[in-house]
C-alpha positions as CSV (number, residue, x, y, z in Angstrom):
1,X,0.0,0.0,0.0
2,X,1.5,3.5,-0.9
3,X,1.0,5.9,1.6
4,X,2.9,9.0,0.2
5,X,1.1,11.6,0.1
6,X,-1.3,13.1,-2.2
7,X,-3.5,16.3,-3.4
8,X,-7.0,15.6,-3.7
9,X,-9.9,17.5,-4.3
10,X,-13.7,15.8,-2.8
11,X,-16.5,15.5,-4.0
12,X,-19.4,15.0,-1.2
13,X,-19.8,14.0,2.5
14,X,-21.0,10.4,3.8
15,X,-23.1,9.9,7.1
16,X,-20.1,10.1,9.3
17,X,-18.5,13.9,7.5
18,X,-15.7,12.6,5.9
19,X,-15.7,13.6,1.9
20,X,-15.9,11.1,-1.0
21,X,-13.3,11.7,-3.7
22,X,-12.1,9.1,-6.8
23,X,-8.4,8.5,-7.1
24,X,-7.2,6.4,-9.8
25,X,-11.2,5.2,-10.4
26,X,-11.2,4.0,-7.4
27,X,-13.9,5.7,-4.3
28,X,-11.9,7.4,-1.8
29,X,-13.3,8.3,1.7
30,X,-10.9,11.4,3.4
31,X,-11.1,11.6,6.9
32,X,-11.3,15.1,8.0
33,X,-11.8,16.7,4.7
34,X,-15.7,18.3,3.6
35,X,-16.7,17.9,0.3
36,X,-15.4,20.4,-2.5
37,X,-12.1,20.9,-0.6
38,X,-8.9,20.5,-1.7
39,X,-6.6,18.3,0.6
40,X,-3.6,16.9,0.7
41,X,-3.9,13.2,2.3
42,X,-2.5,9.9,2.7
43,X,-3.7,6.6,2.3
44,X,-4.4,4.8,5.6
45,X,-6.2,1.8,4.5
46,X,-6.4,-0.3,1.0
47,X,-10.0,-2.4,0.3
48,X,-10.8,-4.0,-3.4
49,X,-13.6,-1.7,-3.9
50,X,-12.3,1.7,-2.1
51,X,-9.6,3.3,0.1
52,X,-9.5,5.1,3.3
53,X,-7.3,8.1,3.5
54,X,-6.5,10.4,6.4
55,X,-5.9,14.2,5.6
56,X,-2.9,15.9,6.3
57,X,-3.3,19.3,5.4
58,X,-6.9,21.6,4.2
59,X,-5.3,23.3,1.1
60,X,-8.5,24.7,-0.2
61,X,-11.4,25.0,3.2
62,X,-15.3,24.5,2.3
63,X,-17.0,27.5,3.5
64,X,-19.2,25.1,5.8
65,X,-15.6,24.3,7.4
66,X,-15.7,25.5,11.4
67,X,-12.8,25.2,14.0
68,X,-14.0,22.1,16.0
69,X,-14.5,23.4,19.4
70,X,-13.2,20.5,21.8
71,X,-9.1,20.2,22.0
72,X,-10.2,16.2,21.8
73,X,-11.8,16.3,19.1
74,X,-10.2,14.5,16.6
75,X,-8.9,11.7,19.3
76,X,-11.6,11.1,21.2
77,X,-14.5,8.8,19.2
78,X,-17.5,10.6,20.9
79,X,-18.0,13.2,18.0
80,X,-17.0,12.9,14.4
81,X,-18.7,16.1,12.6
82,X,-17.3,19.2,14.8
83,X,-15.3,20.8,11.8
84,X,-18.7,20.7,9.9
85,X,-20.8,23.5,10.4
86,X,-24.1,23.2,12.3
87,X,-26.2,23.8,10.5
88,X,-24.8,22.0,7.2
89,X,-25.1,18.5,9.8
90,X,-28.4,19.2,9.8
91,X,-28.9,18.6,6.0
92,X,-26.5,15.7,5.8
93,X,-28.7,13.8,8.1
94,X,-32.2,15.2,6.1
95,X,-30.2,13.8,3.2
96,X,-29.6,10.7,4.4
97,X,-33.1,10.1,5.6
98,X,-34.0,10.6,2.2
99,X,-31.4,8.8,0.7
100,X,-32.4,5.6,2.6
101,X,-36.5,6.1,1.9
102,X,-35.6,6.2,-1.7
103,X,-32.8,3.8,-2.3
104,X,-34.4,1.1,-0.2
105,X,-38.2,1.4,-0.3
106,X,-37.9,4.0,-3.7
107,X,-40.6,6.2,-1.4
108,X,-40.8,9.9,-1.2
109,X,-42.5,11.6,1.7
110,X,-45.6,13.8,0.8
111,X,-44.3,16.3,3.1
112,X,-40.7,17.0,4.2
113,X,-40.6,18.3,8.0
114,X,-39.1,20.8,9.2
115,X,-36.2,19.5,11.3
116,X,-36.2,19.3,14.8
117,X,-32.7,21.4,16.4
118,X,-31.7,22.3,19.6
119,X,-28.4,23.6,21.5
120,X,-25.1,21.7,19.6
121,X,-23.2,22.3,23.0
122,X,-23.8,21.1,26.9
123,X,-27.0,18.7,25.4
124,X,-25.8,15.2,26.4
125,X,-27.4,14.3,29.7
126,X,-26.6,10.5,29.3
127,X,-23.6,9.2,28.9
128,X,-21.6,6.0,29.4
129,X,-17.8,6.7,30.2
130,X,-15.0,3.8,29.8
131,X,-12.9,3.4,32.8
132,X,-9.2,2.1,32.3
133,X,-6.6,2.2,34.9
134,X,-3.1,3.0,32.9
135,X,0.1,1.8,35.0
136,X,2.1,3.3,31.8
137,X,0.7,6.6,32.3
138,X,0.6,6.3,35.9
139,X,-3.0,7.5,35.9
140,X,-7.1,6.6,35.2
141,X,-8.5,7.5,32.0
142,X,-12.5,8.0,32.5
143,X,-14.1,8.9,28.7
144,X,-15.4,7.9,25.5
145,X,-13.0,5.3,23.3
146,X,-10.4,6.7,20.9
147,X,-12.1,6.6,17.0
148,X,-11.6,3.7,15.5
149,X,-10.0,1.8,18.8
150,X,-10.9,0.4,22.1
151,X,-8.6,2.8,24.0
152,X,-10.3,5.2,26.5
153,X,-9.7,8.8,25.3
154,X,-7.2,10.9,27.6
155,X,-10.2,13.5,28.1
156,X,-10.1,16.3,30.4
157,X,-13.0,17.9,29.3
158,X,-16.6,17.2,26.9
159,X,-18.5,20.0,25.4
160,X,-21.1,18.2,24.4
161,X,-21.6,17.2,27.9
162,X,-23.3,19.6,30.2
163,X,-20.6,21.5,32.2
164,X,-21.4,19.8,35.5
165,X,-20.5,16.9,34.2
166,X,-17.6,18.0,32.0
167,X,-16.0,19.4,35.4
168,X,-16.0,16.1,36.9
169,X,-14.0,14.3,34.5
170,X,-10.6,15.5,36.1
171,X,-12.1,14.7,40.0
172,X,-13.1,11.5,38.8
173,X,-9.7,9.9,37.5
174,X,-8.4,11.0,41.5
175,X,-11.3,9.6,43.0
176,X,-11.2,6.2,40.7
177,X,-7.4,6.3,41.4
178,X,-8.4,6.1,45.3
179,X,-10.2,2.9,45.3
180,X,-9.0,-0.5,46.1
181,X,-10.7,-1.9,43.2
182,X,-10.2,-0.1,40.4
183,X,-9.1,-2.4,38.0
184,X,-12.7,-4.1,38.8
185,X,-14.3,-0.9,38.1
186,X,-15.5,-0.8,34.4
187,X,-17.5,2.2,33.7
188,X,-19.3,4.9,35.2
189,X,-22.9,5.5,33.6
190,X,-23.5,8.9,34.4
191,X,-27.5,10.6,34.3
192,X,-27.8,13.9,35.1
193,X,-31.0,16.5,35.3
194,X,-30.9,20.7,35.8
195,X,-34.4,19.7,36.7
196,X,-35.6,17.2,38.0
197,X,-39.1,18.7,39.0
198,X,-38.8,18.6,42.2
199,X,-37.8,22.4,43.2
200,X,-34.4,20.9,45.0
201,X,-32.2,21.7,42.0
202,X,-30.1,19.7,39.7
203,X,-29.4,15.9,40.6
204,X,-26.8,13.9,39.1
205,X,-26.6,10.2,39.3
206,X,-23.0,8.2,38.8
207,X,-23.6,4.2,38.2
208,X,-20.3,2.6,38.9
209,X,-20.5,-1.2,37.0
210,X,-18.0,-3.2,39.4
211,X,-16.7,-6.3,39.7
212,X,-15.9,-6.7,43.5
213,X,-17.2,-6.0,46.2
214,X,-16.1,-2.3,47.9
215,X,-14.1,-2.5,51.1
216,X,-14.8,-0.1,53.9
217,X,-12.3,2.3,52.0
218,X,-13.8,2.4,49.3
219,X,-17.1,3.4,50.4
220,X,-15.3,6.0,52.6
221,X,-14.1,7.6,49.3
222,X,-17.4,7.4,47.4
223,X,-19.2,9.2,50.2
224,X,-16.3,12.0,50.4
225,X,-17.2,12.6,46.8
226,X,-20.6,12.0,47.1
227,X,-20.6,15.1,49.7
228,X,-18.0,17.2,47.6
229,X,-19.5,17.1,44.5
230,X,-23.5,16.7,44.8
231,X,-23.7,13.4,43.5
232,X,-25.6,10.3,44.0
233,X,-24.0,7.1,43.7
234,X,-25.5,3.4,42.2
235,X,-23.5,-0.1,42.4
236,X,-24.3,-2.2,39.8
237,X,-22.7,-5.3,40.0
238,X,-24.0,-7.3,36.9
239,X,-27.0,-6.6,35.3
240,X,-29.0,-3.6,34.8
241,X,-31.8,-5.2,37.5
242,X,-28.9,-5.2,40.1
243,X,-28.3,-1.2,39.9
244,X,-29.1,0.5,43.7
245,X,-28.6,3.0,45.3
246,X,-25.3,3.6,47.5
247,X,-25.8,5.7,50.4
248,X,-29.1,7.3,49.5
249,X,-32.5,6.1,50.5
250,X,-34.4,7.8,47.8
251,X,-33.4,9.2,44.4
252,X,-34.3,12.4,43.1
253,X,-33.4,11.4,39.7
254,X,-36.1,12.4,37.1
255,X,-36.9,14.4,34.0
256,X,-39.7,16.2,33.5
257,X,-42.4,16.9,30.7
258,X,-43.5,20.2,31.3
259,X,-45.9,20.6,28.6
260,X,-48.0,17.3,29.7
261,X,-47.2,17.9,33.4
262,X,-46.0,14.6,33.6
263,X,-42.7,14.4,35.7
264,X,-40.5,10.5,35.0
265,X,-38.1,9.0,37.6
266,X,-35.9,6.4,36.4
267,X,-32.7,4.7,37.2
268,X,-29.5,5.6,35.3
269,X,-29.2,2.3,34.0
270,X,-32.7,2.8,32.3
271,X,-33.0,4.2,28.5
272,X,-34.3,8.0,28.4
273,X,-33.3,10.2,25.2
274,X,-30.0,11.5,26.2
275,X,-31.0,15.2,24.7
276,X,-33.5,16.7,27.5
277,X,-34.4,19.5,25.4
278,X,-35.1,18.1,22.1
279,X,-37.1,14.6,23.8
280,X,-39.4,17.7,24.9
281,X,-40.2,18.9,21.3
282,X,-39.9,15.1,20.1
283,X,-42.7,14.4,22.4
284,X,-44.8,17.8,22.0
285,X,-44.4,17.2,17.9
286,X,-45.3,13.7,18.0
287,X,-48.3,13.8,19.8
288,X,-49.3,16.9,17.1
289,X,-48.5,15.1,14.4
290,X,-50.9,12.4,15.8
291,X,-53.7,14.9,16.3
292,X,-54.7,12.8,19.7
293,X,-58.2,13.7,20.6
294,X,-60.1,13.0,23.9
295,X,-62.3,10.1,22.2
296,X,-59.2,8.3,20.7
297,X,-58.1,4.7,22.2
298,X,-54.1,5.0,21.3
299,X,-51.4,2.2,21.0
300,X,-48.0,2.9,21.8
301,X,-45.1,0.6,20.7
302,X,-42.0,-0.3,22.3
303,X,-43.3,2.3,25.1
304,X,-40.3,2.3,27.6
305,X,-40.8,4.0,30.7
306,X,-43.8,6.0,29.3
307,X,-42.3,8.8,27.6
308,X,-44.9,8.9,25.0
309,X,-47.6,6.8,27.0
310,X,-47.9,9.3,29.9
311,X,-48.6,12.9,27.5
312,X,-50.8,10.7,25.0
313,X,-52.8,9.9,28.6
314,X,-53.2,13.0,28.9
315,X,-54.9,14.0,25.9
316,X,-56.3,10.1,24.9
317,X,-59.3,8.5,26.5
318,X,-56.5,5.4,27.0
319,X,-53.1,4.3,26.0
320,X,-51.9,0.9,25.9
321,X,-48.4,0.8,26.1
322,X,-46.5,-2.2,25.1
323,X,-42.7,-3.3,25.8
324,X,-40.2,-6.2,25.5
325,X,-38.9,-5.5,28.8
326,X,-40.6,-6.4,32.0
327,X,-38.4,-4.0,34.2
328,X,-39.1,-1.0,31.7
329,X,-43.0,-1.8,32.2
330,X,-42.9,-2.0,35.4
331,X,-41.2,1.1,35.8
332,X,-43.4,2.2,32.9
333,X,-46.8,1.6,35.6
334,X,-44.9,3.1,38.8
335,X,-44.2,6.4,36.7
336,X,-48.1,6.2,35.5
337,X,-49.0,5.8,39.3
338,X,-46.9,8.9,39.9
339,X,-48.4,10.9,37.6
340,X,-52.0,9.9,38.4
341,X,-52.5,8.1,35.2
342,X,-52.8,5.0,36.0
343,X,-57.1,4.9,35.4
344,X,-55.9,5.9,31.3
345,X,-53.2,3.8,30.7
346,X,-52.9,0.0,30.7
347,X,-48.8,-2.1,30.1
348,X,-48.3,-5.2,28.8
349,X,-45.0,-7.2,28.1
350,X,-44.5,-8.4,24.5
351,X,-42.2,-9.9,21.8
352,X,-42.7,-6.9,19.5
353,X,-40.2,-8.5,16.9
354,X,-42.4,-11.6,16.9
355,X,-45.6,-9.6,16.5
356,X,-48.7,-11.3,14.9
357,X,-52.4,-11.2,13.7
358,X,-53.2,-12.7,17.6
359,X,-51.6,-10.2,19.1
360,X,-52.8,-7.4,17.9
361,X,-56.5,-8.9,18.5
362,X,-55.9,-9.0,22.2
363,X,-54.6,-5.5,22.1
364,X,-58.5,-4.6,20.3
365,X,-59.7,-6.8,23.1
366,X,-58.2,-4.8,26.0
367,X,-60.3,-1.6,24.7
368,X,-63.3,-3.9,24.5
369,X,-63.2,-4.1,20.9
370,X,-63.5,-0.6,20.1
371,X,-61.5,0.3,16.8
372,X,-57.6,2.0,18.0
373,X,-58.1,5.1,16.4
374,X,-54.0,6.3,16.5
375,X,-50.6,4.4,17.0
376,X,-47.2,5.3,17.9
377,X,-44.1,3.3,17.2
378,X,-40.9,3.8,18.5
379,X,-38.7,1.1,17.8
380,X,-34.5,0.4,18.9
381,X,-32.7,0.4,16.1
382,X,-33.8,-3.0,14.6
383,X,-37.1,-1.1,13.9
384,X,-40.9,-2.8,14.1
385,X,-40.5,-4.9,11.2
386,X,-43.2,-7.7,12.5
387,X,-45.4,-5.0,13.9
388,X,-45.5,-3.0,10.2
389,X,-46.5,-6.4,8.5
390,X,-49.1,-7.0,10.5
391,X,-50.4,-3.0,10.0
392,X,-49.7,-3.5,6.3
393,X,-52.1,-6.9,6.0
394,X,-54.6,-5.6,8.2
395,X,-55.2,-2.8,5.8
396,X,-54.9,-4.9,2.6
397,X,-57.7,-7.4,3.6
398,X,-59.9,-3.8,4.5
399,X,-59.8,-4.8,8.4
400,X,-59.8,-1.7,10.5
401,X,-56.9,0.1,10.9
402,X,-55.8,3.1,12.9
403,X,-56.5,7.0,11.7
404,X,-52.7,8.0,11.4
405,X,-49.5,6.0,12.8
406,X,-46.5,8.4,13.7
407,X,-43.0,6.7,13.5
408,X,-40.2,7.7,15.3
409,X,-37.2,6.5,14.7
410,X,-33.3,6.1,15.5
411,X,-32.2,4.1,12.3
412,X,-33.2,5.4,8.5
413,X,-32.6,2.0,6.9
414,X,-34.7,0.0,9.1
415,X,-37.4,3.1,8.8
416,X,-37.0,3.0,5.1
417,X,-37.7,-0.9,5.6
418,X,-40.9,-0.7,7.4
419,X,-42.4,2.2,5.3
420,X,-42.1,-0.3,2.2
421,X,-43.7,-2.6,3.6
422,X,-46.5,-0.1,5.4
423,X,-46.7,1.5,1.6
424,X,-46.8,-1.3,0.4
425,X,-49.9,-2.9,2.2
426,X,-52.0,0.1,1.1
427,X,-50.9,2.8,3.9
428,X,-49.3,6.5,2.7
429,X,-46.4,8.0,4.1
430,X,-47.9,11.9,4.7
431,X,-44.6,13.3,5.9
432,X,-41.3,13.1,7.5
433,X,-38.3,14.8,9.2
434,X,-35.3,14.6,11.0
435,X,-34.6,14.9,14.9
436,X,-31.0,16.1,15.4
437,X,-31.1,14.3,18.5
438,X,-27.2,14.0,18.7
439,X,-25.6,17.2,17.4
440,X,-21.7,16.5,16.4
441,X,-22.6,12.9,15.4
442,X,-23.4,10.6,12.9
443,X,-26.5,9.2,14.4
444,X,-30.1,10.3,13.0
445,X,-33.0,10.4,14.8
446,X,-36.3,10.8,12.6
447,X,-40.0,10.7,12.6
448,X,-42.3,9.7,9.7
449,X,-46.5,9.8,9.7
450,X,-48.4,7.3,7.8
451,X,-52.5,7.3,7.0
452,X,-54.4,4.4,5.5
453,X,-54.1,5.6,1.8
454,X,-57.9,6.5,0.5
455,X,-58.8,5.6,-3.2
């Protein structure tokens, strides 16, 4: 492989904001270069059908070019679109949702939606941080992994990260470095909340996954810098079902709704949208989109903890919400008890990738075989594949079918998927729209609104 460098001048951007250029007739993907910039670069890495090369030197910037604002950037693997500007990310990701609805499922929304932004800075309330004890460096590394390896970042700061926990990252490596066993300490899953609804300020929870048991020490150290710092500490010793708390005998951790008036505690070991500020919009557009009215009877897929069952109770005569998980529904019916909802909403755990005819007849059955007039789906990444076929044949064979689905998604290709086969059992995709749930990153977050198409 001949790695002496080269000038090159790109082309266009891929998902992940590194340009597309051809070299010799060959497709060449430059890290660190935008499209229509001239570079110099070298190869890195040599496949039949393209090669990956690394840029050296911006000869010729875009004008979409920015100064990446974190000093890791570049190292640390948590970000990989800083030098692009904000904006521009945007419409890379609105391409590439329509990109994968018309390369996989040839489909073409009816409407495009305006996208959903937020703050690109201080956004990432979630986040799980590597732990790795380095006896070369005579220190502990607490971050995100190194792109393209599996070593942990040297990070000393994270704008993407709200500040309180950016300021921590320092602290934490001392307080790490204090324990007896932290070479048995694998990562810290932080959860943090400004407000947590409960007029007591922020609350910030730090789940520490270890493999041995604390010594008296130990536990001396985590409540100094439980005191210091304003910090609640979990132990979580396999899996997520064994999280608790460490010294506290309630948590305050929660997020909060304000729209609906619907307040959620959770554990930080449970999934909530790591993006505070745009799950609030999320929500508030969905259930719009939707058009809930007081009569409807509304279905919600792959429910969670309740993040769209609770506001659709609000507005719906009942929700059913539906989950794989047993823990998540039985979180899901505490936070409904919480929130006085508990007369509007009904859970149930369920297969949801081995969905079928039967199932959906007991879901008609538990609203005493009234038609469900609206539906929400909001699949992991591996989408609602079995739930869509059953939606598609429904319609095909005229059974009744709800008014409007609303689809939100965290994967275009498995959305794509299950629109073709929604569009192709008779239903219409109406519109659809990106969520820039992660700002700085290559992940795309979308929603998409389907109605039973009307001859």
């Amino acid at each position: 492989m001949d790695t002496s460098p080269f000038v090159i001048e790109t082309e266009s951007l891929d998902l992940e904001a590194n340009a597309i250029a051809r070299r010799d007739g060959k497709v060449l993907f430059v890290r660190g270069a935008l499209a229509r910039e001239k570079v110099l670069a070298k190869i890195v890495r040599s496949k039949p059908k393209y090669d990956t090369a690394q840029t050296i030197e911006v000869l010729r910037p875009s004008v979409q070019r920015v100064t990446p604002q974190c000093p890791h950037y570049g190292v640390c693997g948590g970000c990989s679109m800083q030098h692009l500007d904000a904006r521009a990310q945007v419409s890379v990701k609105q391409r590439t949702l329509e990109d994968n609805l018309w390369h996989l499922s040839k489909l073409k929304p009816e409407t495009m939606l305006v996208p959903i932004v937020g703050s690109p800075w201080g956004y990432r309330f979630r986040a799980r941080l590597s732990v790795r004890d380095v006896i070369k460096k005579g220190t502990v590394l607490v971050g995100f992994h190194e792109k393209g390896n599996s070593f942990v970042a040297d990070m000393k700061q994270c704008d993407v990260m709200p500040k309180r926990i950016s300021d921590l990252l320092v602290p934490f490596r001392s307080m790490i470095a204090a324990l007896t066993i932290r070479k048995q300490l694998a990562q810290i899953e932080v959860a943090y909340n400004d407000n947590p609804g409960d007029g007591q300020g922020d609350v910030m929870a730090l789940a520490l996954r270890i493999l041995a048991p604390l010594t008296e020490a130990d536990e001396q150290v985590l409540l100094q810098f439980e005191q210091a710092h304003r910090v609640e500490f979990w132990l979580q010793t396999k899996g997520p079902e064994t999280v608790r708390l460490f010294s506290a005998k309630e948590s305050r951790l929660a997020y909060v709704l304000p729209e609906f008036n619907v307040r959620m505690p959770f554990k930080p070991t449970d999934f909530t949208q790591v993006n505070h500020q745009i799950n609030n919009v999320m929500v508030r557009r969905a259930l719009r989109l939707l058009d809930v009215r007081a009569h409807d009877h509304v279905v919600d897929f792959f429910c969670g903890l309740g993040n769209f069952t609770l506001p659709l109770a609000r507005l719906a005569q009942g929700v059913i919400g539906i989950e794989g998980a047993a823990l998540l529904v039985a979180r899901a019916k505490a936070n409904a008890l919480e929130n006085n909802l508990d007369d509007k909403t009904d859970f149930s755990v369920a297969n949801l990738f081995n969905f079928d005819r039967a199932a959906w007849d007991a879901i008609v059955k538990q609203f005493d075989n009234q038609i469900v007039n609206k539906l929400l789906i909001d699949p992991p990444r591996e989408g609602a594949l079995a739930v869509c076929e059953v939606l598609a044949a429904l319609l095909a064979e005229g059974q009744p079918v709800p008014e409007r689905i609303v689809y939100v998604s965290c994967n275009p290709a498995t959305l794509a998927r299950d629109s073709g086969i929604l569009v192709n059992g008779g239903w219409a995709l109406k519109a659809a729209g990106v969520i820039n749930m992660f700002p700085h990153t290559s992940h795309v977050e979308s929603i998409a609104v389907f109605e039973p198409n009307v001859v």
